[in-house]
C-alpha positions in Angstrom: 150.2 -1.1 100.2 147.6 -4.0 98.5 145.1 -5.2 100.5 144.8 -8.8 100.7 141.9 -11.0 99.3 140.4 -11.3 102.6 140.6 -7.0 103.4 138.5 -6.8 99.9 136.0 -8.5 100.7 135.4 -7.1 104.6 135.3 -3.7 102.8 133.0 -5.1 100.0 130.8 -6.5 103.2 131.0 -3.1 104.7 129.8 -1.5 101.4 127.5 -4.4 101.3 126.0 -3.2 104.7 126.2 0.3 103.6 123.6 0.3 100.7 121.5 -2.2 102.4 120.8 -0.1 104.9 120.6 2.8 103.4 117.6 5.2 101.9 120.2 7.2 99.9 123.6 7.5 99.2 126.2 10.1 97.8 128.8 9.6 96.0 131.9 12.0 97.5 135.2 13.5 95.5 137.1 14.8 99.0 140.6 15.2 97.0 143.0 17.5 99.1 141.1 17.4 102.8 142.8 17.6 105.8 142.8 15.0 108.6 141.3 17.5 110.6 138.2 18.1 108.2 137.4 14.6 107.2 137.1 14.2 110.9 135.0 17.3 111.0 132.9 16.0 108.6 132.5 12.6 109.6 131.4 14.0 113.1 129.0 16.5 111.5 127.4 13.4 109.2 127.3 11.7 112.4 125.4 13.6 114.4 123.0 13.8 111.6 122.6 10.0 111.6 124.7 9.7 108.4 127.8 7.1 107.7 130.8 8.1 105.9 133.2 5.7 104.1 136.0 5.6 102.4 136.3 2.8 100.3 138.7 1.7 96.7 136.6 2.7 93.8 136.7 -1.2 92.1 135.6 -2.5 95.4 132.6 -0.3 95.8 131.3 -0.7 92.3 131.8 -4.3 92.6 129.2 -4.2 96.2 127.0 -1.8 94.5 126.3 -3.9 91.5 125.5 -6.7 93.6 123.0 -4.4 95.1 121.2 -4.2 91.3 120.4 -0.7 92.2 118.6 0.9 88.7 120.2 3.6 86.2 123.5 3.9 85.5 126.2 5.0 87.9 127.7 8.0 87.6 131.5 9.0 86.8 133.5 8.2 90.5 137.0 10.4 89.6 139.0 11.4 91.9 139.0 9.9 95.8 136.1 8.4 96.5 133.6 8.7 99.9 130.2 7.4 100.2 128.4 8.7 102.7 125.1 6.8 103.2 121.6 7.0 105.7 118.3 5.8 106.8 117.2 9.3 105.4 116.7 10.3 102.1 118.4 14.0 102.6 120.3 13.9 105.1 123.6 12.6 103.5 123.1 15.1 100.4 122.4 17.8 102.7 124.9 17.2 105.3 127.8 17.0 102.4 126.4 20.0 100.3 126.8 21.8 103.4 130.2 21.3 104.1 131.0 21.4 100.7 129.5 25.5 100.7 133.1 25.7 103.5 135.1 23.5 101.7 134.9 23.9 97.3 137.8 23.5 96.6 138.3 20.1 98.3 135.0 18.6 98.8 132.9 17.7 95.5 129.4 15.6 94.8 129.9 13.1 92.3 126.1 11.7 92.2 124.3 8.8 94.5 121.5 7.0 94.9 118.3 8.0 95.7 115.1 5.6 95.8 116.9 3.1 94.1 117.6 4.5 91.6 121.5 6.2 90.9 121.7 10.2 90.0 123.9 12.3 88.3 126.2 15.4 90.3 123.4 17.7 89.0 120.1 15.7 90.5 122.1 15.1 93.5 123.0 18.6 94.3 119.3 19.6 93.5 118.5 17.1 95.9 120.8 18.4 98.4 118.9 21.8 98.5 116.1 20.8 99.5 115.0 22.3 102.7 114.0 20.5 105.4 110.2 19.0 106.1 109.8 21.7 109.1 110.6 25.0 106.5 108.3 23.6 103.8 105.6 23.1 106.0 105.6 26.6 106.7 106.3 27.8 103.3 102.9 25.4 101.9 101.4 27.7 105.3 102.3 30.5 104.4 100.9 29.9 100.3 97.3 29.0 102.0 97.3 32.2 103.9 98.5 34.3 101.6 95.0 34.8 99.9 93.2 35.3 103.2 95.3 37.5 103.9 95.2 39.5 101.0 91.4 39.1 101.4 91.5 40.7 104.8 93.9 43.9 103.4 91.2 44.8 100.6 88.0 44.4 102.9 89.9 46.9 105.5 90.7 49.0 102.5 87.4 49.4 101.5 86.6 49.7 104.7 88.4 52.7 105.3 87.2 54.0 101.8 83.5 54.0 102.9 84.4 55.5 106.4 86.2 58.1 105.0 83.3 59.2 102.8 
């Protein structure tokens, strides 16, 4: 069924809303879900603090180049979702995610990212980030590596000059 003039343009307001608000966005091929998992992964993007939309491809592009957001937009095909947040990773990560449960139905198209729009490849690098608490012990973990190493040698040599 067409929408009406009037439905287009509350779902280009919505759009509208969407990127406004919105630190970073990506761009969602979700051809062949299920009720049941769109629902599970609205719920999961949810509880991240993450939107999810659905939303016609014409109308969306039509919001988001009002928004004059830099690069050039990637290829939508297929079914398009956006699913958008005040975070930068979250909605990459949350739909990379279910996407690892779901390949064969759930796909990244691209986004935008600090204003700037990103291919499927960027995006899903994006996505693997790991989160702020695991790299702060990873950058840890790389200053106490040499200490560490320093302490094994001195009790090596240690051991040497005791033992002769």
């Amino acid at each position: 069924m067409a929408l009406t003039k009037a439905q287009k343009g509350k779902v280009i307001e919505r759009v509208d809303e969407a990127v406004k608000g919105a630190q970073s966005m990506v761009f969602v091929n979700f051809h062949g879900l299920t009720v049941a998992e769109t629902t599970m992964l609205r719920r999961k993007l949810r509880a991240e603090g993450t939107g999810y939309m659905v939303a016609k491809k014409t109308l969306a592009k039509r919001a988001l180049d009002a928004a004059k957001i830099g690069g050039e937009m990637p290829d939508l095909r297929g079914e398009v979702a956006i699913a958008y947040g005040p975070d930068l990773l979250a909605p990459a990560r949350g739909v990379y995610e279910f996407q690892k449960e779901h390949k064969d139905h759930v796909e990244i198209l691209g986004g935008v990212f600090e204003g700037a729009y990103m291919d499927q490849v960027a995006m899903t690098a994006i996505a693997t980030i790991p989160p702020r608490e695991v790299l702060y012990a990873q950058f840890v973990n790389v200053i106490n590596s040499p200490i560490q190493r320093l302490a094994v040698a001195l009790d090596q040599i240690s051991q040497k000059k005791s033992a002769e």
